[in-house]
C-alpha atoms as an extended CHARMM CRD file, in Angstrom:
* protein
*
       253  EXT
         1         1  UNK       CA              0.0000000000        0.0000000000        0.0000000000  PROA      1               0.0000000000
         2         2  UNK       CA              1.6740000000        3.5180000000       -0.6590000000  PROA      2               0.0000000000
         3         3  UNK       CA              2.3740000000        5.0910000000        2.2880000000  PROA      3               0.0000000000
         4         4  UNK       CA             -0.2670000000        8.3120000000        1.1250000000  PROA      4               0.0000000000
         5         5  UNK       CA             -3.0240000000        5.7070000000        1.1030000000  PROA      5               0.0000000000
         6         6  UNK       CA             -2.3020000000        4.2860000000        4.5540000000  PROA      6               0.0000000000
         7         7  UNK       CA             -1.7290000000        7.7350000000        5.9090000000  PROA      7               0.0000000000
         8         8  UNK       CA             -4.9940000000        9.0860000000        4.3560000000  PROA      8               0.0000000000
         9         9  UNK       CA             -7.2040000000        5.8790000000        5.7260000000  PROA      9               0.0000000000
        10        10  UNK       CA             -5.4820000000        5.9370000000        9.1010000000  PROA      10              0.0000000000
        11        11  UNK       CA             -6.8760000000        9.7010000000        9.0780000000  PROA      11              0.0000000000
        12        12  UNK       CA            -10.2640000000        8.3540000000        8.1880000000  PROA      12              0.0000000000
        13        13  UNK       CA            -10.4350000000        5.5370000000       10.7840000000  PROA      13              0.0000000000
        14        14  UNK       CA             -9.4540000000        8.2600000000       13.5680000000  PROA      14              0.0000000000
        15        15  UNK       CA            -12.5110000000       10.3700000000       12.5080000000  PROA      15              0.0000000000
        16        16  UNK       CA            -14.5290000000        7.4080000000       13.1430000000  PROA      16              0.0000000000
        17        17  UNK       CA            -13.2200000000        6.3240000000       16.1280000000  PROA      17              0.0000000000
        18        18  UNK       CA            -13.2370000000        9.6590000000       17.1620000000  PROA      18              0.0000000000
        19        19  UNK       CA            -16.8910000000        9.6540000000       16.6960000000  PROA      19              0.0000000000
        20        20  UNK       CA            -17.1280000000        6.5510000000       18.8650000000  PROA      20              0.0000000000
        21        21  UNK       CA            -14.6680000000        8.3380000000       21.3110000000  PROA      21              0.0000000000
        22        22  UNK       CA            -17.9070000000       10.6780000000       21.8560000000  PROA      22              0.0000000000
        23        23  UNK       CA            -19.7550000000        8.5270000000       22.9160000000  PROA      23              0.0000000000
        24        24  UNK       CA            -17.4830000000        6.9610000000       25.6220000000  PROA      24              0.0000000000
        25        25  UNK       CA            -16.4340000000       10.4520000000       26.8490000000  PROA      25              0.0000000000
        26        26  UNK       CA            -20.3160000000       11.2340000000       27.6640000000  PROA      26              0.0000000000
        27        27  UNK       CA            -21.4280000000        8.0110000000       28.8370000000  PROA      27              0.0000000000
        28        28  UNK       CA            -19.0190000000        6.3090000000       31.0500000000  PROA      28              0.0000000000
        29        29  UNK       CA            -18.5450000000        8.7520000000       33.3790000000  PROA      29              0.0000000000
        30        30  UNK       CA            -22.4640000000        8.2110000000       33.7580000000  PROA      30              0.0000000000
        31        31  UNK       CA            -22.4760000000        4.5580000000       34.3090000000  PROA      31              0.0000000000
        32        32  UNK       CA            -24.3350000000        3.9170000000       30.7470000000  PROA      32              0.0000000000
        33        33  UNK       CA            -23.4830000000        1.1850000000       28.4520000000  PROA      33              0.0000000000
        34        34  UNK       CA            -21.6710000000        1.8280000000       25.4350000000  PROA      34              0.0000000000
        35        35  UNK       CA            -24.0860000000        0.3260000000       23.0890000000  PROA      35              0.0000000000
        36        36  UNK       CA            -27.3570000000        0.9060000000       24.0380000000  PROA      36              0.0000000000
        37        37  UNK       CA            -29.3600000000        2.7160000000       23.5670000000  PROA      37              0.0000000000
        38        38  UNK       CA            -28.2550000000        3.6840000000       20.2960000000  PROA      38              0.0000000000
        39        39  UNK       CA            -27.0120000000        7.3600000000       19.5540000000  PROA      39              0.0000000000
        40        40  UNK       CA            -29.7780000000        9.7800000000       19.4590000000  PROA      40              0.0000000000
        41        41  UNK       CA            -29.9010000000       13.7590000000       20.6660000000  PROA      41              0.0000000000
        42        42  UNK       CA            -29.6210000000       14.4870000000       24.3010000000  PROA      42              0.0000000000
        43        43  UNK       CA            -31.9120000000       17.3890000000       24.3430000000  PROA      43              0.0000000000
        44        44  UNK       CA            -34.9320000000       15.6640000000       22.1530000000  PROA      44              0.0000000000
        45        45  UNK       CA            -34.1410000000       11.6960000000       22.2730000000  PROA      45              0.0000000000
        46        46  UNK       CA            -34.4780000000       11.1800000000       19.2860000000  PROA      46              0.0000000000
        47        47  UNK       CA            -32.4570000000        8.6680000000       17.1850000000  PROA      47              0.0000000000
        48        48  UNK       CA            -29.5750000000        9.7140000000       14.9730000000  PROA      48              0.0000000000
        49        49  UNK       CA            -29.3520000000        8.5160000000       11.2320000000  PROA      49              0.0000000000
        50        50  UNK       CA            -26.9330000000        7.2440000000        9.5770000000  PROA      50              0.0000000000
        51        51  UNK       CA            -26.5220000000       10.6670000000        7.9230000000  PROA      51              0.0000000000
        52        52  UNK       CA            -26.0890000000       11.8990000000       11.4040000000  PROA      52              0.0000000000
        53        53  UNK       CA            -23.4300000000       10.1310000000       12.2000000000  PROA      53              0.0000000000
        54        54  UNK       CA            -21.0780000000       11.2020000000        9.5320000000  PROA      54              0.0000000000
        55        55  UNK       CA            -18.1030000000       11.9560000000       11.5210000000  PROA      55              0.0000000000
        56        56  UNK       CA            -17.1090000000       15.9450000000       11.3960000000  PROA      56              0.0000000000
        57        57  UNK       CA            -19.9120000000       16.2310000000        8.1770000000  PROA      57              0.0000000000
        58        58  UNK       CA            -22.8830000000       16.1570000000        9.3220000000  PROA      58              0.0000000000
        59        59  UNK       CA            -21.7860000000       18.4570000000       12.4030000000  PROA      59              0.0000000000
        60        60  UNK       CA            -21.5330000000       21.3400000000        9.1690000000  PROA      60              0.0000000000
        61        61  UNK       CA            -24.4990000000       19.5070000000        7.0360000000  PROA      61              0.0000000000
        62        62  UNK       CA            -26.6930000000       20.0270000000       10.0880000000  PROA      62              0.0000000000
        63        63  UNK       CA            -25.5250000000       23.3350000000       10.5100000000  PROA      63              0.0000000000
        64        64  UNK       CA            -24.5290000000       22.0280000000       14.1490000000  PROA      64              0.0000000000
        65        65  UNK       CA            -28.0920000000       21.8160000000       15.1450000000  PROA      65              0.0000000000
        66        66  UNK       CA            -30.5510000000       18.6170000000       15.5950000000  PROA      66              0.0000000000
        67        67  UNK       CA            -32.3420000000       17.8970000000       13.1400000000  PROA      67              0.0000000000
        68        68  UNK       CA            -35.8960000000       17.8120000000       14.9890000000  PROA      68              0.0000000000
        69        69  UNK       CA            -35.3710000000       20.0780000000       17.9520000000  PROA      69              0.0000000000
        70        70  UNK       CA            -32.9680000000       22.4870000000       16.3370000000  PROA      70              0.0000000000
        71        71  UNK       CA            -30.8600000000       22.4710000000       19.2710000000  PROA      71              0.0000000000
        72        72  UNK       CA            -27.2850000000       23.5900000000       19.0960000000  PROA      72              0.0000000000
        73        73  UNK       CA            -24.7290000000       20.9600000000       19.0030000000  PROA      73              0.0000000000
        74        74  UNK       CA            -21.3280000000       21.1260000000       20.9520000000  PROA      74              0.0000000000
        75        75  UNK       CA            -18.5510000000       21.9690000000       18.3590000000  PROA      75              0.0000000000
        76        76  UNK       CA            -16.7850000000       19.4140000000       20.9330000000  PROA      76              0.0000000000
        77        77  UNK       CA            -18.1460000000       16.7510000000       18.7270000000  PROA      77              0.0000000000
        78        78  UNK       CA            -16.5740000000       17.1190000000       15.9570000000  PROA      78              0.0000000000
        79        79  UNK       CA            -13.1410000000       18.8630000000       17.5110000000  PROA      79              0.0000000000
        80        80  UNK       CA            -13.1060000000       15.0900000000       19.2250000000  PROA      80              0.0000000000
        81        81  UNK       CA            -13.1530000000       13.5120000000       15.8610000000  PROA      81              0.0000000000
        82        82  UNK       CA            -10.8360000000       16.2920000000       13.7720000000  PROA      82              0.0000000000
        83        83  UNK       CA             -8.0390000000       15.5010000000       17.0210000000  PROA      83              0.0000000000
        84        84  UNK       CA             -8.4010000000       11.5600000000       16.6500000000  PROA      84              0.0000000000
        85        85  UNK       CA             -7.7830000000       11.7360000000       12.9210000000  PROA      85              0.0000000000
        86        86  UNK       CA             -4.9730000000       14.1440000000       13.2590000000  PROA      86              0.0000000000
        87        87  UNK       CA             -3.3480000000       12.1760000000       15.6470000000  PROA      87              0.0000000000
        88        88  UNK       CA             -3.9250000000        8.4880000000       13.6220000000  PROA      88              0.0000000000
        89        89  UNK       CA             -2.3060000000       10.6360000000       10.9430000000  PROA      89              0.0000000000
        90        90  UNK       CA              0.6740000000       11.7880000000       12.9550000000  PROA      90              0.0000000000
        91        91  UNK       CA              1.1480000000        8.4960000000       14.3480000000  PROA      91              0.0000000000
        92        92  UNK       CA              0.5530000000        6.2630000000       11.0680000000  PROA      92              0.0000000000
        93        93  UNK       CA              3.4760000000        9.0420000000        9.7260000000  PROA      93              0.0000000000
        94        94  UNK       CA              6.0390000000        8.2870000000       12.9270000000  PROA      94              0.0000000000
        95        95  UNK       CA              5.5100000000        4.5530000000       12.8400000000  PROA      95              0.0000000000
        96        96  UNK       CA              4.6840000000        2.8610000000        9.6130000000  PROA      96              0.0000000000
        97        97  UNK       CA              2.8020000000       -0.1140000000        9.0950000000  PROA      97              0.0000000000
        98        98  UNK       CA              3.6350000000       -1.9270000000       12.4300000000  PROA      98              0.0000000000
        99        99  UNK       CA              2.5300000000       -3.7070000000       15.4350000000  PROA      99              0.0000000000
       100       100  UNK       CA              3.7990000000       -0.8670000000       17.6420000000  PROA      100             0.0000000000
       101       101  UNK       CA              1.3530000000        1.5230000000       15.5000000000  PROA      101             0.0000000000
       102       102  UNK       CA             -1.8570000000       -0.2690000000       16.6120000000  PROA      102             0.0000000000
       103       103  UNK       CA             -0.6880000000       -0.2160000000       19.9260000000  PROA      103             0.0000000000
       104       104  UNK       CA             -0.0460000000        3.5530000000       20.0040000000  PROA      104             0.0000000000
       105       105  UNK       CA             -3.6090000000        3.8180000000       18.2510000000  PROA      105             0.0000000000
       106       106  UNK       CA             -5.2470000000        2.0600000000       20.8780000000  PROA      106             0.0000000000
       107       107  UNK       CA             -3.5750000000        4.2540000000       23.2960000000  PROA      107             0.0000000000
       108       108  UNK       CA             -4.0570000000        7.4970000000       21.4590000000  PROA      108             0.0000000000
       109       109  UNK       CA             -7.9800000000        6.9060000000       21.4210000000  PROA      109             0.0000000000
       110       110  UNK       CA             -7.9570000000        5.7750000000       25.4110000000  PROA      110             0.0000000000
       111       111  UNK       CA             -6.0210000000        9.1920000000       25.9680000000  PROA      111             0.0000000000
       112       112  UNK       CA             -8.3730000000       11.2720000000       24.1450000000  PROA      112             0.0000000000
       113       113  UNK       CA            -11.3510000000       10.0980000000       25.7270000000  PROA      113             0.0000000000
       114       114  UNK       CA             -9.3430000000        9.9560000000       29.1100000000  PROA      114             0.0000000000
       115       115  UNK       CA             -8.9380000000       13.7310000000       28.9810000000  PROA      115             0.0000000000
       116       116  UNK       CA            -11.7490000000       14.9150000000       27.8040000000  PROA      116             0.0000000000
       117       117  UNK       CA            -13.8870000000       13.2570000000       30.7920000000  PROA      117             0.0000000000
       118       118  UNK       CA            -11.1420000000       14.1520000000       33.6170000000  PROA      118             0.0000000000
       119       119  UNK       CA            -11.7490000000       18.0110000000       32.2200000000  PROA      119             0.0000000000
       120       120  UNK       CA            -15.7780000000       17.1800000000       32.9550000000  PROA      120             0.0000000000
       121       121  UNK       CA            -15.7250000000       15.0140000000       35.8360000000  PROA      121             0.0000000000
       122       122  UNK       CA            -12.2300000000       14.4850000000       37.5970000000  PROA      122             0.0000000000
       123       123  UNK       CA            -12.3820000000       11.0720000000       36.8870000000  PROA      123             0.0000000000
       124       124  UNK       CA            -10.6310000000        9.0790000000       34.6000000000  PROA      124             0.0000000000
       125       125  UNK       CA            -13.0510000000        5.6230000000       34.7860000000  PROA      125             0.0000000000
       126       126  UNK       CA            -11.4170000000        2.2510000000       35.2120000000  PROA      126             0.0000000000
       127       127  UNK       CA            -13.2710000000        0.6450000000       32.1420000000  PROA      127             0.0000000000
       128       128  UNK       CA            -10.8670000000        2.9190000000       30.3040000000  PROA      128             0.0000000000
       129       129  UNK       CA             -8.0720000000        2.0200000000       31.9910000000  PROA      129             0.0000000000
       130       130  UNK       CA             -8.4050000000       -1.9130000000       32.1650000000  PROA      130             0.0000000000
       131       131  UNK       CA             -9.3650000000       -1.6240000000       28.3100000000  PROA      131             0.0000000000
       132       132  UNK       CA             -5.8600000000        0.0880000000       27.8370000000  PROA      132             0.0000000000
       133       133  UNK       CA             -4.6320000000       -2.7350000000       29.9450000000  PROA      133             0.0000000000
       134       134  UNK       CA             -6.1480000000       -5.4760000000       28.1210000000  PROA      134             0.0000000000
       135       135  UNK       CA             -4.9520000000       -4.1970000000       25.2190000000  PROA      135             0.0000000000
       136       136  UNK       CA             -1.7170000000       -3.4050000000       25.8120000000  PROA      136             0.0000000000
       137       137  UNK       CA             -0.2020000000       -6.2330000000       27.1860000000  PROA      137             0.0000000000
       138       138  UNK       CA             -1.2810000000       -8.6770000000       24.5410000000  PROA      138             0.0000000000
       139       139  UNK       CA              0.0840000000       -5.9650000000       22.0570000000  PROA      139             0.0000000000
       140       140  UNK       CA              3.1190000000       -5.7200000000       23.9700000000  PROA      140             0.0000000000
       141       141  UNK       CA              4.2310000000       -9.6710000000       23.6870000000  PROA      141             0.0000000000
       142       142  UNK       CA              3.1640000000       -9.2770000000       20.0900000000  PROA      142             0.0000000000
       143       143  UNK       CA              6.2060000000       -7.3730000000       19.6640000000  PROA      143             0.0000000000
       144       144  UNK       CA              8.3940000000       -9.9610000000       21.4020000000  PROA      144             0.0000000000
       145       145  UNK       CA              9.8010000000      -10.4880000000       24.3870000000  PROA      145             0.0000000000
       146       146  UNK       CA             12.1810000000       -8.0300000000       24.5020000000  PROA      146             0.0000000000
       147       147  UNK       CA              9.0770000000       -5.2960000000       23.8440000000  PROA      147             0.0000000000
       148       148  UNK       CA              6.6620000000       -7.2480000000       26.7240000000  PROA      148             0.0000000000
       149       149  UNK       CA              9.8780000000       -6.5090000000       29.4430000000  PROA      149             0.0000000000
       150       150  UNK       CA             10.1650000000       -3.2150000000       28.2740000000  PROA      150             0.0000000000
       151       151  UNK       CA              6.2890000000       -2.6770000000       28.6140000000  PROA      151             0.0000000000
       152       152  UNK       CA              6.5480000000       -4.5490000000       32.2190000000  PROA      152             0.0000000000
       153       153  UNK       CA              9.2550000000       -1.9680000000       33.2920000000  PROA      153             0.0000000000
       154       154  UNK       CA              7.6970000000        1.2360000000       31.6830000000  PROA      154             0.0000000000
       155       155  UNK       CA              4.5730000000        0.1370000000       33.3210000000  PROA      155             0.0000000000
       156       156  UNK       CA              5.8900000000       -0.2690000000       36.6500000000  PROA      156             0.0000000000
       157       157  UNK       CA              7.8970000000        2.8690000000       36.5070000000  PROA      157             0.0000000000
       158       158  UNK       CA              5.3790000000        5.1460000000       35.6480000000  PROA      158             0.0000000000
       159       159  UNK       CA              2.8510000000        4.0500000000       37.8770000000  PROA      159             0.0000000000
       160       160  UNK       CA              5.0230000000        3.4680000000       40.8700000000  PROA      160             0.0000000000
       161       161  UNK       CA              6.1770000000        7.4000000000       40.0780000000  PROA      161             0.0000000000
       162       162  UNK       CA              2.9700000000        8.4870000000       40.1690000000  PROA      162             0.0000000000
       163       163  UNK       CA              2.0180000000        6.5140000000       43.4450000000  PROA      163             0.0000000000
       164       164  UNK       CA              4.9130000000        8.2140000000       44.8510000000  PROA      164             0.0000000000
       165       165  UNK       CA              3.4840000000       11.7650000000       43.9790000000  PROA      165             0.0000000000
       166       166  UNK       CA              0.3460000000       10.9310000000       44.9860000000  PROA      166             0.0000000000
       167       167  UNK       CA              1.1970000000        9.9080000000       48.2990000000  PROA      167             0.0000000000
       168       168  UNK       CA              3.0150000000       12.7440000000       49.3360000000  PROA      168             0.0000000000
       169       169  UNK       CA              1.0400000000       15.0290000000       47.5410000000  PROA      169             0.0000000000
       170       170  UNK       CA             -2.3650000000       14.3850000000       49.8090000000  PROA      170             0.0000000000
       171       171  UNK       CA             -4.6720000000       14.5080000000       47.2430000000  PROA      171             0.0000000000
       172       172  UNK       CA             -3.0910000000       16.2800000000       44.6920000000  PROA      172             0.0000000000
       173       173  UNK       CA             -2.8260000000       13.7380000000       42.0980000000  PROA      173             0.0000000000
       174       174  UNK       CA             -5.6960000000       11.2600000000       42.0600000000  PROA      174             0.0000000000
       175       175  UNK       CA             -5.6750000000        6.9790000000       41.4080000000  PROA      175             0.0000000000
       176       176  UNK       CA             -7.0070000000        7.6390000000       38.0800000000  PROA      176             0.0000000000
       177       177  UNK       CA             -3.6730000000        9.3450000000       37.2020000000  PROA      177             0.0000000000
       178       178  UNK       CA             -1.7090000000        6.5320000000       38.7280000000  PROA      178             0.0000000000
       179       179  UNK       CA             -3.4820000000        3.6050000000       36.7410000000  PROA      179             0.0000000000
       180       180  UNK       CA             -3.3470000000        5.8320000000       33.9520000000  PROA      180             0.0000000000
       181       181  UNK       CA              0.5340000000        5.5700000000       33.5720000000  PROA      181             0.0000000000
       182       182  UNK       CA              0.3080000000        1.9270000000       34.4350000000  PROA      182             0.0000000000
       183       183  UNK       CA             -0.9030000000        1.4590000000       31.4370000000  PROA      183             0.0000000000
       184       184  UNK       CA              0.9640000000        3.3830000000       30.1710000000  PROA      184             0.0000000000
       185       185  UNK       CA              3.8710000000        2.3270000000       30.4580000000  PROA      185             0.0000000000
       186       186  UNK       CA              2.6100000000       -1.0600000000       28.5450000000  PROA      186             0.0000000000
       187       187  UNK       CA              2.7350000000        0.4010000000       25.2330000000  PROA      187             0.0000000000
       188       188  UNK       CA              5.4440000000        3.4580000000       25.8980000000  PROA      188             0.0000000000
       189       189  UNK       CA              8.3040000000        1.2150000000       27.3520000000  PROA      189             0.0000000000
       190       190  UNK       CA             10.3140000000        2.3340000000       30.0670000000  PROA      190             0.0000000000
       191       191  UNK       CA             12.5440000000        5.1520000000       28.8560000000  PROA      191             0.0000000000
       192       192  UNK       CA              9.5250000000        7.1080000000       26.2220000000  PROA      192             0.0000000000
       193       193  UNK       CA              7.1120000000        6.4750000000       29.7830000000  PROA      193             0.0000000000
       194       194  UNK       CA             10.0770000000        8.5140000000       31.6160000000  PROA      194             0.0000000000
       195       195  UNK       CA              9.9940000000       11.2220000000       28.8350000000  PROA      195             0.0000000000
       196       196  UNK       CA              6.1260000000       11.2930000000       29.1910000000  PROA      196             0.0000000000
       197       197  UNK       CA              5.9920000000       11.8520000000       32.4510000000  PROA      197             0.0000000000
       198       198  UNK       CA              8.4820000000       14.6730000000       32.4590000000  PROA      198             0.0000000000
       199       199  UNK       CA              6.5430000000       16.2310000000       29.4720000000  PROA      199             0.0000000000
       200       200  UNK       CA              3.6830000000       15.8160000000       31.5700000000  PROA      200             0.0000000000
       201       201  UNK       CA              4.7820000000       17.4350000000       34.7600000000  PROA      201             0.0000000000
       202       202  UNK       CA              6.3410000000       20.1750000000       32.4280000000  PROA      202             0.0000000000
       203       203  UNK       CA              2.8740000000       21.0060000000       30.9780000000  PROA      203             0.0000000000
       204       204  UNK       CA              1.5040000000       20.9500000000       34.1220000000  PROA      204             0.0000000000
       205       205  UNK       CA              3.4420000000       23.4690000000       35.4630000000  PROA      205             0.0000000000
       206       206  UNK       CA              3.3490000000       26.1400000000       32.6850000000  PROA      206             0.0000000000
       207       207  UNK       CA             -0.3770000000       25.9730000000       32.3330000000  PROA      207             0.0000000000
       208       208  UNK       CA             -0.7700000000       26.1140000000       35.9270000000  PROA      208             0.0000000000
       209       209  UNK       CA              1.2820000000       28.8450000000       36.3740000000  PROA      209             0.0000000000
       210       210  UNK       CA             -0.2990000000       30.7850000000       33.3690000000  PROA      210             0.0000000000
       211       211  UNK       CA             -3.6010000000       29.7120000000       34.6740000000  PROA      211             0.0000000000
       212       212  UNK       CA             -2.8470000000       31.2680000000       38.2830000000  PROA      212             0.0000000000
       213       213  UNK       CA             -1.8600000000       34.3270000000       36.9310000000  PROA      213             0.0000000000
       214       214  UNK       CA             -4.5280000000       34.6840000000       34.8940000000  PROA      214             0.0000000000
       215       215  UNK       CA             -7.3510000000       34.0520000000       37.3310000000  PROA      215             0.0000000000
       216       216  UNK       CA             -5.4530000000       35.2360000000       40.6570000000  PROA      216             0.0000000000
       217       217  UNK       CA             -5.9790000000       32.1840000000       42.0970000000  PROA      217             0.0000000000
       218       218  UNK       CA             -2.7470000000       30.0720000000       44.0260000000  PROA      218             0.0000000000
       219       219  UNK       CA             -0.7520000000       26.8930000000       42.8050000000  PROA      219             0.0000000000
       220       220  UNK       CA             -2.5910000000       24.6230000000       44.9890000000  PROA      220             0.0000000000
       221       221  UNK       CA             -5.8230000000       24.7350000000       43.2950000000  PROA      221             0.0000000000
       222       222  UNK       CA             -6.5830000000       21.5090000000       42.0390000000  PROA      222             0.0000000000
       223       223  UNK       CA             -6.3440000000       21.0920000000       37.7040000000  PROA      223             0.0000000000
       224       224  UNK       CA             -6.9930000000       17.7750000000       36.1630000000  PROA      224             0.0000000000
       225       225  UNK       CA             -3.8080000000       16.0420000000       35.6350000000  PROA      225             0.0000000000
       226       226  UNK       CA             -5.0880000000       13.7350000000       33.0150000000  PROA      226             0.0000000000
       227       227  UNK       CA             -4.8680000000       15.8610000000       29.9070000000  PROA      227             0.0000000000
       228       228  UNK       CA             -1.1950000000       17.0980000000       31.1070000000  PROA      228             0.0000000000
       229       229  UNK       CA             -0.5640000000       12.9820000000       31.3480000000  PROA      229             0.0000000000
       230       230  UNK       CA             -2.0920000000       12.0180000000       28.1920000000  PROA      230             0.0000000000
       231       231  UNK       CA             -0.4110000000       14.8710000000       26.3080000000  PROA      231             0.0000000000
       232       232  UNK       CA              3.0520000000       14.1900000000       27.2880000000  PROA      232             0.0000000000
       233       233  UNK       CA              2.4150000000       10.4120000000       26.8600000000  PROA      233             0.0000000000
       234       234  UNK       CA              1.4480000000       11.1020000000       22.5610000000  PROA      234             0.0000000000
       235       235  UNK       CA              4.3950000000       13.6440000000       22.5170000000  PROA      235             0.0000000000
       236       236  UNK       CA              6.9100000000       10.8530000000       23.5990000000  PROA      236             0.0000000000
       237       237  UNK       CA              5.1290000000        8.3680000000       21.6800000000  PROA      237             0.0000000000
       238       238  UNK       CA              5.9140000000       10.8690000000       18.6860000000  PROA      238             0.0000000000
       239       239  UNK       CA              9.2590000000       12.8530000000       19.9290000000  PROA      239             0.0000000000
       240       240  UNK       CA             10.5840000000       10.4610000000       22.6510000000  PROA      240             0.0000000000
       241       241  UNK       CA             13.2820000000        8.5860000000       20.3400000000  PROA      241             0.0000000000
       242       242  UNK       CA             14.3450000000       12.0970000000       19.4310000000  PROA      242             0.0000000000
       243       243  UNK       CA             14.0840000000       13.3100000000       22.4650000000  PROA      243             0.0000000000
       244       244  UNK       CA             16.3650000000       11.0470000000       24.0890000000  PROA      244             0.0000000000
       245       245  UNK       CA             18.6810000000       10.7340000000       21.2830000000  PROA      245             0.0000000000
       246       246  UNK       CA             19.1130000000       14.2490000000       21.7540000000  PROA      246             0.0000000000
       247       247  UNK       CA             19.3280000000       14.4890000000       25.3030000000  PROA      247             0.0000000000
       248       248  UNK       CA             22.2990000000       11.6210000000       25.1120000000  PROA      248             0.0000000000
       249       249  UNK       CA             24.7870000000       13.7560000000       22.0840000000  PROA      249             0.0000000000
       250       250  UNK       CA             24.0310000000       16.7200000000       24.4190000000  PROA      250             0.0000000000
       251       251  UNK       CA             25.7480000000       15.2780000000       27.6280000000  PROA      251             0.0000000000
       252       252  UNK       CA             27.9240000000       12.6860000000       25.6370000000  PROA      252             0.0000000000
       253       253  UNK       CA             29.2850000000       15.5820000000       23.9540000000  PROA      253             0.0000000000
């Protein structure tokens, strides 16, 4: 397959995961099931078509209204979808045609959904996080053995980090964020789970600081660390062999 044609229907796939990823990002942090009942309009009920459900499309078609109740739409809907393609693309690009791509797709859609509820809710919900599990670790000893040890010690060191913080933090970083980088670590390995974390911390701290000074409020006020987590994790799953590579000419020279 050229690579423009993979590239192009890894972009479409994310738009139609991403429209899936909606769904999970509204429903589990409500307890409802993922497949029933079937996708309709929150305002009205009623049940979307398949016309409706063309990911970013019929958010413009539709003039981001419902069609019976003419209510407005969240542009979140289709910013969900637009991000998901955009980062299949970006990671199709990176990685080729590989094992370790699926992996990092699986991840990339349990990251976007991740963040988008701990920004509602402050929750990240273990169905997420044992499907990223599940996932991973089977992916993981697809790669070899080699890539399953790596995965055991990324996961372990990124989670056991984050236990750490949260510990002595009191409350400041929350089990959600822990099992989070348990998982991971799975598909990350140990040293691009090391670069995600500082990433993460990194972003964290600017946009806290930025945030603070914006609203006048202190340090201490509690942000969502998911989205800081789940960023750094896709920017080492991008950067992190550059990163490091980098990092090691700049000290070995």
């Amino acid at each position: 397959m050229p690579l423009a044609w993979f590239w192009f229907f890894s972009f479409l796939l994310g738009l139609c995961i991403g429209s899936f990823l909606n769904v999970c990002i509204y429903r589990l942090p409500r307890g409802m099931s993922l497949l029933a009942p079937p996708s309709h309009c929150p305002a009205c009920g009623a049940r979307l078509g398949p016309l409706d459900l063309i990911p970013v499309v019929s958010y413009f078609f539709l003039r981001g209204r419902c069609r019976r109740c003419s209510v407005a739409i969240s542009p979140r809907y289709p910013l969900v979808e637009l991000l998901t393609g955009a980062g299949f693309l970006l990671i199709a690009r990176e990685h080729g045609l590989h094992v370790h791509t699926a992996g990092l797709l699986v991840l990339f859609s349990v990251l976007v959904a991740a963040s988008f509820i701990d920004l509602d809710h402050r929750i990240i919900p273990d169905r997420l996080t044992l499907f990223a599990l599940a996932a991973g670790i089977p992916l993981a000893a697809l790669q070899g053995a080699e890539a399953l040890k790596d995965g055991l010690i990324g996961s372990v060191l990124g989670g056991g980090i984050l236990l750490i913080v949260a510990l002595f933090s009191r409350g400041g970083m929350g089990g959600g964020d822990v099992k989070l980088a348990f998982a991971i670590g799975w598909y990350l390995g140990w040293q691009e789970t090391l670069v995600a974390l500082f990433l993460a911390f990194l972003l964290g701290a600017v946009v806290g600081v930025l945030w603070a000074l914006r609203t006048g409020r202190t340090l201490k006020t509690a942000i969502p660390f998911g989205p800081f987590l789940s960023s750094g994790a896709m920017l080492a799953a991008l950067t992190g062999d550059k990163l490091i590579s980098w990092y090691l000419n700049l000290w070995g020279g």
